[in-house]
C-alpha positions as CSV (number, residue, x, y, z in Angstrom):
1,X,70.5,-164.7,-49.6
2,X,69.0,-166.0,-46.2
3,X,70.9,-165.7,-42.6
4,X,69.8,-168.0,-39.8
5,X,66.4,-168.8,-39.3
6,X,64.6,-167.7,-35.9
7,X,61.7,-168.7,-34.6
8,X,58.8,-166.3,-34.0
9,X,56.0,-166.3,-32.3
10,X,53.4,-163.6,-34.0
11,X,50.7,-164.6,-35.5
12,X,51.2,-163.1,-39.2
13,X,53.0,-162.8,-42.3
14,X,56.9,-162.0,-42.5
15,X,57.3,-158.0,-43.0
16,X,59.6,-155.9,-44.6
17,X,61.0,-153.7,-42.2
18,X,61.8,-150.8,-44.6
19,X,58.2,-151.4,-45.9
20,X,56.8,-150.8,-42.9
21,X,58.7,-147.6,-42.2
22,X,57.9,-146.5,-45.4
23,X,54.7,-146.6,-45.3
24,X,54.0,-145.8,-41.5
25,X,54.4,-141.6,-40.0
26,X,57.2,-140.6,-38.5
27,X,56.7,-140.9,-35.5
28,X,57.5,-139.8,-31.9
29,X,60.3,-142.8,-30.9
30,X,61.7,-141.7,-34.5
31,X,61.8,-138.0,-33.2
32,X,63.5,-138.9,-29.9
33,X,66.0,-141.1,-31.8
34,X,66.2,-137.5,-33.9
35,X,66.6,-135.5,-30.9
36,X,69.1,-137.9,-29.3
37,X,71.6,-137.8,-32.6
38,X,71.4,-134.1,-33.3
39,X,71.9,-133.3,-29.6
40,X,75.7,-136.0,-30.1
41,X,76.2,-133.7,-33.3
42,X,75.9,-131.1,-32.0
43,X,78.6,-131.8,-28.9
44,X,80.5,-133.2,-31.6
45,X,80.5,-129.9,-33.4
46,X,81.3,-128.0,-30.4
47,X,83.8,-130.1,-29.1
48,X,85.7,-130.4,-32.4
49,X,85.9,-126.4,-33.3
50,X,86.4,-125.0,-30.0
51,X,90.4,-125.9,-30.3
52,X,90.3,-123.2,-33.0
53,X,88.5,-120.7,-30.9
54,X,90.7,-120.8,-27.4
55,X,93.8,-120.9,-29.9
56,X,94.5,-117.4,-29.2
57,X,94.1,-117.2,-25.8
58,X,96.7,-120.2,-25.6
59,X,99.2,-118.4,-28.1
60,X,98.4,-115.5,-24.9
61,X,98.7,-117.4,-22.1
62,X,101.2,-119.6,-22.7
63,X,103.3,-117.8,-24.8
64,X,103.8,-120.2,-27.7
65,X,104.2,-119.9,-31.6
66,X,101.7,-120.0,-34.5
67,X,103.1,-123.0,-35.8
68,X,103.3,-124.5,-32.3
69,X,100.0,-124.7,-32.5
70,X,100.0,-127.8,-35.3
71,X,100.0,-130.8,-33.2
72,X,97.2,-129.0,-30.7
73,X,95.1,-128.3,-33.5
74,X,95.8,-131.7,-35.6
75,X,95.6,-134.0,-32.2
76,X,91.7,-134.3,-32.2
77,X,91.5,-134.7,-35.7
78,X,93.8,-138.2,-36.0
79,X,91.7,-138.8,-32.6
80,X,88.6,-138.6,-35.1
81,X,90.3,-140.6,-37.7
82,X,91.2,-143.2,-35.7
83,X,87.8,-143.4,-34.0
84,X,85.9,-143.5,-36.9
85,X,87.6,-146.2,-39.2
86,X,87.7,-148.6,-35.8
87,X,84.1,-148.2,-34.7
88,X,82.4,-148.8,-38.0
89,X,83.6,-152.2,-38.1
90,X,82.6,-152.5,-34.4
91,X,79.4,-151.3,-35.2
92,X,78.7,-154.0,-37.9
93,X,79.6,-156.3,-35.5
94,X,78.6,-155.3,-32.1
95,X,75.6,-152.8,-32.9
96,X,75.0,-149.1,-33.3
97,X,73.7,-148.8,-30.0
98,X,76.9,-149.8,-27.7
99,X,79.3,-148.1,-29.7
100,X,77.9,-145.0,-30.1
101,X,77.0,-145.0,-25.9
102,X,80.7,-145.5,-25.4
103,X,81.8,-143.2,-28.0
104,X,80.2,-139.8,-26.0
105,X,80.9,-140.7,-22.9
106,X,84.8,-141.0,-24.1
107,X,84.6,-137.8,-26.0
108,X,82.9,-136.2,-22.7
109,X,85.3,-137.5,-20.1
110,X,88.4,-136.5,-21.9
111,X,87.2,-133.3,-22.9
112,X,86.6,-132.6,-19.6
113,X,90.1,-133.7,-18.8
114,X,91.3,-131.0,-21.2
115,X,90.1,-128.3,-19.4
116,X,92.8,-129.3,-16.4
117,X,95.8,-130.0,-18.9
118,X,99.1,-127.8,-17.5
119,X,101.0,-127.7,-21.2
120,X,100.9,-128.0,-24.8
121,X,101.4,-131.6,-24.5
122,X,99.2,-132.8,-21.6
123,X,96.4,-130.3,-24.0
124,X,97.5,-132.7,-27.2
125,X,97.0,-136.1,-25.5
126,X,93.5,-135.1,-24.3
127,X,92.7,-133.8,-28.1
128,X,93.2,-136.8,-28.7
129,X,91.7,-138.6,-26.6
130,X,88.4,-136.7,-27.3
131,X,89.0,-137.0,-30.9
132,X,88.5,-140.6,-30.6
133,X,85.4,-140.3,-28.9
134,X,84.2,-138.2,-31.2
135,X,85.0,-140.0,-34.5
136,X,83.6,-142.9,-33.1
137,X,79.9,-141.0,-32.2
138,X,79.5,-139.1,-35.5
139,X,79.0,-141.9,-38.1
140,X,77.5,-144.2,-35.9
141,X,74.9,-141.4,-34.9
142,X,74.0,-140.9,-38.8
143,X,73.8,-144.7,-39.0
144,X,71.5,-145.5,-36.4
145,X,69.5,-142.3,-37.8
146,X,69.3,-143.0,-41.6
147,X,68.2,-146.9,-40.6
148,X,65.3,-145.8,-38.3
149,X,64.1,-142.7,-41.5
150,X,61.7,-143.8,-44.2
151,X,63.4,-144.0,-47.8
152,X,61.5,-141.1,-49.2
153,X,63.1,-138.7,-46.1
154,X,66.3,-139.9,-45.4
155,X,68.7,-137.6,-46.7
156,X,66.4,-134.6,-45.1
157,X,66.2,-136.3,-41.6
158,X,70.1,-137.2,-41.8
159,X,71.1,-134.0,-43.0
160,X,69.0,-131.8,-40.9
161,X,70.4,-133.7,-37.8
162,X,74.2,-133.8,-39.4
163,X,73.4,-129.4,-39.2
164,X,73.9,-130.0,-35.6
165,X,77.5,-130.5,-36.3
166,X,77.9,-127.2,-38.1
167,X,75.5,-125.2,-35.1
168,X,77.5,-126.7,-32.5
169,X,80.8,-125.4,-34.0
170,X,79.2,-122.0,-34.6
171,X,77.3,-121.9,-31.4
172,X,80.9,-122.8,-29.8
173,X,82.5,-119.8,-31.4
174,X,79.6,-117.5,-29.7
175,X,79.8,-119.2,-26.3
176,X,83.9,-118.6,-26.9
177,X,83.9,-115.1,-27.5
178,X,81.8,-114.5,-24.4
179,X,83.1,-117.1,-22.0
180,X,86.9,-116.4,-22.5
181,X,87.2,-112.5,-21.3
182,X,84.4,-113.7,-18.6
183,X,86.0,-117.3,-17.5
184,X,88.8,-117.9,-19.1
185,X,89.5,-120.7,-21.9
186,X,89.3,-123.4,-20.0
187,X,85.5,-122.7,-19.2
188,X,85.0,-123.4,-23.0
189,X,86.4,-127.2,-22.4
190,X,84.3,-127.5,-19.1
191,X,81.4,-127.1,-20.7
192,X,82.3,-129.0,-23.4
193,X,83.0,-132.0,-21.2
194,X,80.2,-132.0,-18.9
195,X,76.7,-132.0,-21.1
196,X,78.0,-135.3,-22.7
197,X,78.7,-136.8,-20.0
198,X,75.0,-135.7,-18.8
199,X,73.6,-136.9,-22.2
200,X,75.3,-140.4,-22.2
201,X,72.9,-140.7,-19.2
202,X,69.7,-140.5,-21.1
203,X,71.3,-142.5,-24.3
204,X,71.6,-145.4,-21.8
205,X,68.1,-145.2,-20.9
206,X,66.6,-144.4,-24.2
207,X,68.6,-145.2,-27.0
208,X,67.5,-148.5,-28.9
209,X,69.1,-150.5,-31.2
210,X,69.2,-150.4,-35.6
211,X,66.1,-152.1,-36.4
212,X,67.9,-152.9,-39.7
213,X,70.7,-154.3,-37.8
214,X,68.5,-156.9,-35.5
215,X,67.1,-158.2,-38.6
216,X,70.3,-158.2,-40.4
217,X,72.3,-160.3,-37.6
218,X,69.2,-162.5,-36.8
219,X,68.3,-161.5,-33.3
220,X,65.1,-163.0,-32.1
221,X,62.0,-161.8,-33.8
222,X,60.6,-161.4,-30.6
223,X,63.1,-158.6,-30.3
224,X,62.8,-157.0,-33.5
225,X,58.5,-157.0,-32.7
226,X,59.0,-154.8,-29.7
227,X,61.7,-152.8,-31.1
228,X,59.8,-151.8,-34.5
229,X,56.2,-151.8,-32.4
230,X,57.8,-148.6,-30.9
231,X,57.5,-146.8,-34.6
232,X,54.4,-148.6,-35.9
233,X,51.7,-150.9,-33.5
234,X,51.4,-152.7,-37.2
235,X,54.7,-154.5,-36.3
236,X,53.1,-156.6,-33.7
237,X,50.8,-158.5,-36.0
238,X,54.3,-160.1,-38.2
239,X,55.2,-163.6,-37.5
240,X,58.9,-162.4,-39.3
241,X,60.5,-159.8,-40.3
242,X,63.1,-159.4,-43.3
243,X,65.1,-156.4,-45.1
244,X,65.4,-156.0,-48.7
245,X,70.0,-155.3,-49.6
246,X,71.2,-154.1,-53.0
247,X,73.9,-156.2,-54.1
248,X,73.2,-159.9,-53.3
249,X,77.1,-160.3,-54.0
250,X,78.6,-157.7,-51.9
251,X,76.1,-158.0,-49.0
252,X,77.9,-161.8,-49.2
253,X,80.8,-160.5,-48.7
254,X,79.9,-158.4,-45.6
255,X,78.6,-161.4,-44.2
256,X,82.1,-163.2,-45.0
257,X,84.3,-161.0,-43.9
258,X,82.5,-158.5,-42.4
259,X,81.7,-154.4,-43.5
260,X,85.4,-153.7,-44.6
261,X,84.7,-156.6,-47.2
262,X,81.5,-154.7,-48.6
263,X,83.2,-151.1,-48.8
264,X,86.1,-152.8,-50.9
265,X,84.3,-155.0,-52.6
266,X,84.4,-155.0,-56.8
267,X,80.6,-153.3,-56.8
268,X,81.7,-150.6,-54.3
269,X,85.0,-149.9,-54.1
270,X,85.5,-147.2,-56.9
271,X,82.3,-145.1,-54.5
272,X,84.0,-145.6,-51.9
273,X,87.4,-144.2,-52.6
274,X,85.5,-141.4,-54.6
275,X,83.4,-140.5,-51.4
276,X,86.8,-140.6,-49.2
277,X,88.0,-138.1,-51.1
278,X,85.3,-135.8,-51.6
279,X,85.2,-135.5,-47.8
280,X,89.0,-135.0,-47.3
281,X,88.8,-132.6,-49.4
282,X,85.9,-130.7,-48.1
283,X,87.2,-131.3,-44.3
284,X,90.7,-129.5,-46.0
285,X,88.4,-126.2,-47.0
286,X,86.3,-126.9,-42.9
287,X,89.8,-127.3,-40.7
288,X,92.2,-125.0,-43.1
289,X,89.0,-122.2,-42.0
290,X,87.7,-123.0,-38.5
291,X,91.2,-123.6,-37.4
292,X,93.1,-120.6,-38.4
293,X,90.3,-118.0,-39.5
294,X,90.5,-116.6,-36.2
295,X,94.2,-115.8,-36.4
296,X,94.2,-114.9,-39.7
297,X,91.5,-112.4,-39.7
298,X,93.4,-110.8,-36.5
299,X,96.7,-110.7,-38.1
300,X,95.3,-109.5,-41.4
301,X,93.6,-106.3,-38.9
302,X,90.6,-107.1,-36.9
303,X,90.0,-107.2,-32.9
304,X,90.2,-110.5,-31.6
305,X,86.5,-110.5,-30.8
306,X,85.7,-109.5,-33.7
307,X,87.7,-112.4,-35.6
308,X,86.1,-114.6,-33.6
309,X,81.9,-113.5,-34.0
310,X,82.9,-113.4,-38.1
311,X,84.8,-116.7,-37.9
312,X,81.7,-117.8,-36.0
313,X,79.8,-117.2,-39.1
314,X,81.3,-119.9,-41.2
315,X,80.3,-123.1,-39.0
316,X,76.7,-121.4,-39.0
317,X,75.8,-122.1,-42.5
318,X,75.5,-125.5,-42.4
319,X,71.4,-125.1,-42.3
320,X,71.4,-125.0,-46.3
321,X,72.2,-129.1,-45.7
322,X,68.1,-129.3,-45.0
323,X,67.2,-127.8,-48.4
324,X,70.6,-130.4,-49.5
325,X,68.4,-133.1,-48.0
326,X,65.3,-132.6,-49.6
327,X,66.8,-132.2,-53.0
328,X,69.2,-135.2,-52.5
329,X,65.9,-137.0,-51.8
330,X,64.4,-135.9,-55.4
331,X,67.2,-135.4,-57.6
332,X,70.5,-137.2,-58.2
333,X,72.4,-137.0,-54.8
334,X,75.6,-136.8,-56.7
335,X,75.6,-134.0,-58.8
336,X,73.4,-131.5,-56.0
337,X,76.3,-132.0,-53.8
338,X,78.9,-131.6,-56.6
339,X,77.6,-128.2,-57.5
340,X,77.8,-127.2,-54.1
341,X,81.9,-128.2,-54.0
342,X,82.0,-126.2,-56.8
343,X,80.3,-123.0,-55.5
344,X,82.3,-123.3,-52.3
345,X,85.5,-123.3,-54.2
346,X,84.3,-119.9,-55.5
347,X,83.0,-118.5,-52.4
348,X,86.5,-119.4,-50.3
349,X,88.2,-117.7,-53.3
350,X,86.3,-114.6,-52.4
351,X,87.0,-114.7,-48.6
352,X,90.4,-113.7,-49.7
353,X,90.0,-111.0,-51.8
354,X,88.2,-109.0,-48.8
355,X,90.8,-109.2,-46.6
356,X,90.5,-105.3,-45.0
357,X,86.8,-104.9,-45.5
358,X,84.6,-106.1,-42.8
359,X,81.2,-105.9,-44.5
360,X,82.5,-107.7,-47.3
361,X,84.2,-110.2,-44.8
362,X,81.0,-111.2,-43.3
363,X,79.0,-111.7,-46.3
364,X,81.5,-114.0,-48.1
365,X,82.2,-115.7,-44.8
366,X,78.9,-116.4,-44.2
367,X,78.3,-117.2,-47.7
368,X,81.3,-120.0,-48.0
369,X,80.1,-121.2,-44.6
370,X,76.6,-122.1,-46.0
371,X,77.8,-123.9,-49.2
372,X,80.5,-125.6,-47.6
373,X,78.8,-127.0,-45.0
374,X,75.8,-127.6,-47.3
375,X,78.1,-129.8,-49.3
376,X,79.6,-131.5,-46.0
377,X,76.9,-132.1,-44.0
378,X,75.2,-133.7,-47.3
379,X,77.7,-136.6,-47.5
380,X,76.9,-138.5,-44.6
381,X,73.5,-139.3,-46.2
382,X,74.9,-140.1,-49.5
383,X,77.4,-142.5,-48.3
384,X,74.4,-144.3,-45.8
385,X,72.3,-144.5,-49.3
386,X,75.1,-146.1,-51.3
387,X,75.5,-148.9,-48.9
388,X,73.4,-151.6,-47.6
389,X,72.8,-152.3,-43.9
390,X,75.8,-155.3,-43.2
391,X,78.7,-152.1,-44.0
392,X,76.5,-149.3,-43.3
393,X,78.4,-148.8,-40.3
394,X,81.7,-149.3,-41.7
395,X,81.0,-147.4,-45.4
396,X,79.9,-144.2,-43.2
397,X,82.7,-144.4,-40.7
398,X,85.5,-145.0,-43.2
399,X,84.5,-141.8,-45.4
400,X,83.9,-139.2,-42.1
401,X,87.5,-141.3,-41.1
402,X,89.7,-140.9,-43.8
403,X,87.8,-137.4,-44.2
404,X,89.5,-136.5,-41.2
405,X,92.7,-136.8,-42.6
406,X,91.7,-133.6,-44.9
407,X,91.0,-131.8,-41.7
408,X,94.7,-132.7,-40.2
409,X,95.9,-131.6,-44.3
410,X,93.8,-128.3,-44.3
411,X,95.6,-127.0,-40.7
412,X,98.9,-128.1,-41.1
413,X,98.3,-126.7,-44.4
414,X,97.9,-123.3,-43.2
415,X,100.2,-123.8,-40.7
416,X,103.1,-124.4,-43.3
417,X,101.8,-121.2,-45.6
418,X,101.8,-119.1,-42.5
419,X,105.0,-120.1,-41.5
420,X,106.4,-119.1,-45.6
421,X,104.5,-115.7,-44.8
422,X,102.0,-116.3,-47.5
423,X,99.1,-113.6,-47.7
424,X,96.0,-113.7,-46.5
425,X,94.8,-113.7,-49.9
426,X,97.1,-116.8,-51.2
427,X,96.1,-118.4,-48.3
428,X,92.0,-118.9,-49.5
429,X,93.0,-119.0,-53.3
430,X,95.5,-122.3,-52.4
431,X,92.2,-123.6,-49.9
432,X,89.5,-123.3,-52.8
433,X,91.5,-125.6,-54.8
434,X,90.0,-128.5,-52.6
435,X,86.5,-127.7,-53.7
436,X,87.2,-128.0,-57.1
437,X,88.4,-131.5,-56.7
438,X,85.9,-133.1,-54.6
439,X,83.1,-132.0,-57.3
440,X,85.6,-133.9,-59.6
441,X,85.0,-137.0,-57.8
442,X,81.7,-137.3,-57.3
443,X,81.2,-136.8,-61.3
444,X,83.5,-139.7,-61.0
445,X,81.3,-141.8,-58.4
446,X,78.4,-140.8,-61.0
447,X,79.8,-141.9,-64.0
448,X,80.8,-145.4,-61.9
449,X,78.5,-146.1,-59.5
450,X,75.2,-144.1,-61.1
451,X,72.5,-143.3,-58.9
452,X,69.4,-144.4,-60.1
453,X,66.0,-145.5,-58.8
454,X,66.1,-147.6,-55.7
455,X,67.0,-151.8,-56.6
456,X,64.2,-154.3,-56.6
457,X,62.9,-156.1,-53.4
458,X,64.2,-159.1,-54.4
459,X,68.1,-158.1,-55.4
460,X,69.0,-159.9,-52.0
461,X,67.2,-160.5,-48.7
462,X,67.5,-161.3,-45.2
463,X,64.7,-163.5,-43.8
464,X,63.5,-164.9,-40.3
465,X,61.1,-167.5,-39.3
């Protein structure tokens, strides 16, 4: 399969872009593109939690219900939804690079704005609003990562930047419990609003385009020489540049009708409903916990602050996703994230049989935290492996999109049970169900989509002249 030809000027042979990363170090322009992501990840993780931890001072303060709360809680999360299934067809369009610019300074501007809203439903619109900045960042962030990272370390790199998601929630939740009693809730949004608006500053000066994606849509070679010079000085002796797709059929289909026609295409579509589900269901076991633990462990006994540091606790885990990575890089993907669903499922279990003992409390809590966030930080990588570059974009953003929809389930979830006066106990044992069936379906992914070695050159390739 051959795009448009363009004319290059170099004076050698055509070279394969991945080839070249491969074999070249990672570099210093790899580790600012690095830096750069985890830093978006990281606002994204703080940003996205810290409705959950200002949710009792606003139960306080403005003197509302539990279940009030739902449509507060739930706003961001269509926000995300929404942002992520509409940018990753912009990005396979338009670029990485543009979309994920606009994407934090939206999320940074209206999180701001929430920090000034006068009711529950001035707070909800913002939510929103920031949701969609924020499910538009995320995928397009892992993206832009996992096509600048050498095969051998991508799940590591993209997993170790996707625990900035994870440390920004928990890191929120330790900000919160200091901030609030010192400054109020609204400090927590302030602060939330302002650094990305800072950071969108350097990601205009600094943040380059998808190497992969140059090549893919046939920008000048010219273009592509300077860009991939900036990881190797090897690039500047190619005449051409190409990138090796598996799937000549489906990437043919991308090119048709764009990424949507790659993620539902025949050789995709079954991996693509199965990794939509895994992560709704894992985003059911994140929202269901970093919504409502907070209230739950204070109505089932504990000071506030003290609900809030072990909440805190859960988020924080998500730095087993770098020993995820580097066994996702040697072993089947699939089944090392499956085991963790399936640990999780356990561990939540256990969260609610310790209701009334603190110790216990913080060593299950912190427990759960690390092998649910292990599992759902992991799944951004798997889902950039499983697809080629022309519905990268779209493949990542539609999982962490329809994903989101488990996080809106898992809250208003709880929200309902509360509302029957379920226990604290039935509460986690209904929760850990979710584990159990997003291991389920990636044995299902396995079984039809197996992971194997990595296709020949040759399965389909993208050339220019």
């Amino acid at each position: 399969m051959n795009t448009p030809r363009t004319s290059a000027s170099g004076p050698g042979s055509p070279v394969n872009v991945q080839a070249l990363i491969n074999d070249s170090p990672f570099g210093p322009f790899q580790w600012l593109i690095f830096s750069m992501c985890f830093l978006i990840v990281i606002l994204d993780g703080f940003d996205t939690a810290a409705i959950g931890f200002i949710a009792p001072s606003l139960v306080a303060q403005w003197g509302i219900a539990r279940p009030q709360l739902v449509p507060v809680l739930t706003a961001a999360l269509y926000g995300l939804a929404c942002g992520a299934l509409v940018s990753g067809p912009l990005s396979d369009r338009l670029g990485r690079r543009v979309i994920l610019m606009t994407a934090v300074l939206i999320f940074g501007i209206a999180a701001l704005g929430s920090a000034f809203a006068g009711d529950l439903g001035q707070l909800t619109v913002m939510r929103f609003i920031t949701g969609l900045g924020l499910g538009a960042a995320m995928p397009n962030a892992v993206t832009l990562m996992g096509e600048y990272c050498p095969d051998r370390r991508r799940a590591t790199l993209i997993n170790l930047m996707f625990c900035g998601f994870p440390l920004g929630a928990a890191f929120g939740g330790f900000l919160a419990a200091w901030m609030i009693p010192a400054f109020g809730w609204r400090s927590v949004l302030i602060l939330g609003g302002t650094v990305p608006l800072l950071l969108s500053i350097v990601l205009f000066a600094q943040l380059p385009e998808s190497i992969r994606y140059l090549v893919a849509k046939a920008y000048p070679a010219e273009r592509i020489r300077d860009a991939l010079a900036r990881v190797t000085p090897r690039a500047l002796d190619a005449s051409a540049f190409y990138i090796t797709e598996p799937g000549a059929s489906a990437a043919q289909a991308a090119q048709e009708s764009g990424g949507i026609g790659l993620v539902l295409s025949r050789q995709f579509v079954l991996g693509s409903l199965m990794l939509w589900i895994t992560y709704f269901m894992g985003l059911v076991i994140f929202y269901a916990s970093i919504n409502w633990m907070p209230i739950l462990l204070k109505d089932a006994g504990l000071q506030p602050s003290h609900a809030t540091l072990i909440s805190a606790l859960f988020p924080l885990g998500g730095v087993g996703a770098v020993l995820s990575g580097v066994l996702m890089d040697r072993f089947n993907g699939n089944k090392v994230i499956a085991v963790c669903y399936l640990l999780t499922a356990i561990s939540v279990y256990l969260i609610g049989q310790a209701a009334g003992n603190v110790g216990m409390l913080v060593l299950v809590v912190f427990a759960a935290g690390v092998l649910m966030n292990t599992a759902q930080s992991s799944m951004p990588a798997l889902a950039a492996e499983f697809y080629p570059t022309h519905g990268r974009g779209t493949g990542v953003a539609w999982m962490l999109g329809f994903g989101r929809f488990g996080g809106i389930g898992g809250s208003a979830l709880v929200g309902a049970l509360t509302a029957r006066h379920v226990s604290f106990t039935g509460i986690f044992s209904i929760i850990a169900i979710a584990g159990v069936v997003a291991a389920i379906a990636l044995v299902i992914k396995q079984i039809g989509n197996p992971q194997t070695i990595k296709p020949a050159p040759d399965d389909a390739r993208v050339v220019l002249h």
